[in-house]
C-alpha positions as CSV (number, residue, x, y, z in Angstrom):
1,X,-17.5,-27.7,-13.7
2,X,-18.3,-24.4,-12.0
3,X,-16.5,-21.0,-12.7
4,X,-14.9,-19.6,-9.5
5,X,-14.3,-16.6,-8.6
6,X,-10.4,-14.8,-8.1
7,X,-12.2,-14.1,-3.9
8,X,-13.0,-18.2,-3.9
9,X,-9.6,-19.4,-5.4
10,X,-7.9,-17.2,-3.0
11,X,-10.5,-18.5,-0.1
12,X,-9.8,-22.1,-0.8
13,X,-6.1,-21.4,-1.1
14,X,-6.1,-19.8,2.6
15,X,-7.7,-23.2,3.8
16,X,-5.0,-25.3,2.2
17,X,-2.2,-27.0,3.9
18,X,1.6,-26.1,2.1
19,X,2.0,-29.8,0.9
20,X,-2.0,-29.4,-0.9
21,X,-0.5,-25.7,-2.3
22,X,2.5,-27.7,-3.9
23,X,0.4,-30.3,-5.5
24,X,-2.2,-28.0,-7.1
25,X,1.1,-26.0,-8.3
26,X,2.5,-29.6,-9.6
27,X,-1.1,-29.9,-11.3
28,X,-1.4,-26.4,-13.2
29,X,2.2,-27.0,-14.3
30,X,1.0,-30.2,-16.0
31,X,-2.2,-29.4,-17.0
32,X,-1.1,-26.1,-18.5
33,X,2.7,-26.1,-19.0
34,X,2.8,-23.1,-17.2
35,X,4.7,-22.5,-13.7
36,X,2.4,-20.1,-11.8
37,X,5.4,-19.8,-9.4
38,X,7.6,-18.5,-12.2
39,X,4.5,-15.9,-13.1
40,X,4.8,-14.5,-9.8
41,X,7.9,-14.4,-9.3
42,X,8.4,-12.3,-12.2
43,X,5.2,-9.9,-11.5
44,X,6.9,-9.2,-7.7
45,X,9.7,-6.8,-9.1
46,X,7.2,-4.9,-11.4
47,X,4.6,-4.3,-8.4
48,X,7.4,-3.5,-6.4
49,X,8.2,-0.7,-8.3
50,X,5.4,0.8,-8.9
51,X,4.7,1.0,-4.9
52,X,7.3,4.2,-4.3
53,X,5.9,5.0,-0.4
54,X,8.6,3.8,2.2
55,X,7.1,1.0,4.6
56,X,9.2,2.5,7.3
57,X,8.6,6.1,8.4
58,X,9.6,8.5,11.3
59,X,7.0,11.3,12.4
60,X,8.7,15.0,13.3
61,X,7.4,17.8,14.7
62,X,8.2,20.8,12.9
63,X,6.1,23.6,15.0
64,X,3.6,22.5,18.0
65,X,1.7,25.9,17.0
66,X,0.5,28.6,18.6
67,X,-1.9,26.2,21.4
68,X,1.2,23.8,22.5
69,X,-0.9,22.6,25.7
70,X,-3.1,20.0,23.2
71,X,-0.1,18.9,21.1
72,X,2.1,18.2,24.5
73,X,-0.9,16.5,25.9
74,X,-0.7,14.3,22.2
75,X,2.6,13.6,22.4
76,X,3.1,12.5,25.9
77,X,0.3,9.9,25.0
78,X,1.9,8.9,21.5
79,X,5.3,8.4,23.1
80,X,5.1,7.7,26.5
81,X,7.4,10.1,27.8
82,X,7.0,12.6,30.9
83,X,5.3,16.0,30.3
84,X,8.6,17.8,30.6
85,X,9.9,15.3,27.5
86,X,6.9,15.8,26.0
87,X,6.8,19.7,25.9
88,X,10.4,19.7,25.1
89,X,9.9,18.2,21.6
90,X,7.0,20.8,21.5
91,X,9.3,23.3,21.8
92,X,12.2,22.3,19.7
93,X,10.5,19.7,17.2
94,X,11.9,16.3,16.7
95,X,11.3,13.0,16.4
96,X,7.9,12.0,18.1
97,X,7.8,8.9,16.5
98,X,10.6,7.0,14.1
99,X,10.5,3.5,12.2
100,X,7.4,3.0,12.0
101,X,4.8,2.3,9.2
102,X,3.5,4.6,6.1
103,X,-0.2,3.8,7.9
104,X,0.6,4.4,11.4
105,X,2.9,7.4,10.5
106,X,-0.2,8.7,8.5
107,X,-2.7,8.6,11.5
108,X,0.1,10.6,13.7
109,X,0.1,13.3,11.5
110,X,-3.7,13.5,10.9
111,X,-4.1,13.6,15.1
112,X,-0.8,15.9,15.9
113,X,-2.2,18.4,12.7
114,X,-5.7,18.4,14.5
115,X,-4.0,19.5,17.5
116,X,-2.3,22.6,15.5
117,X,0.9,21.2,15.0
118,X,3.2,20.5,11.6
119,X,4.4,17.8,11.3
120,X,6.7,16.1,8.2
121,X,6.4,12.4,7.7
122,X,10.1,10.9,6.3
């Protein structure tokens, strides 16, 4: 019998319906003794806690720096709102952007910091 990869078994997996998924489990309990739903469900909590970055994030504006016309420009796009919303978070910081994810919130910052401004991701 051929030797297949982790990539394959996870290929083949994707392909299979849920009632085929339960079988195969029903089969490597037998074969093995082994519940591979038990093994995961007991590998979840430990690489949940090793993963310590929030999935949920809000982007503020600390300072729109000392070119604000490029950063009010930025945030009018990123949030939709009017020009005069827009340069009023320049002004006073705030919230451009709140509950969104770690990824997203990552790409803001990179953009808004390009356009001279400092920005805090919570």
């Amino acid at each position: 019998m051929a030797k297949f990869t982790k990539d394959e078994f996870i290929s083949g997996l994707k392909e299979m319906s849920i009632l085929e998924v339960k079988e195969l489990v029903d089969a490597m309990k037998e074969e093995f003794g082994v519940d591979p739903s038990a093994v995961a469900v007991a590998a979840a909590p430990a690489a949940a806690a090793e993963d310590n970055t929030p999935s949920v994030v809000t982007v503020t504006l600390v300072n729109a720096g000392p070119n604000k016309l490029p950063v009010i420009k930025l945030i009018k796009e990123i949030t939709g709102l009017g020009l005069k919303e827009a340069k009023a978070i320049a002004d006073n910081g705030g919230a451009i952007k709140e509950n969104i994810a770690s990824s997203e919130a990552d790409e803001l910052k990179k953009q808004l910091e390009e356009a001279g401004a400092s920005v805090e991701v919570k």
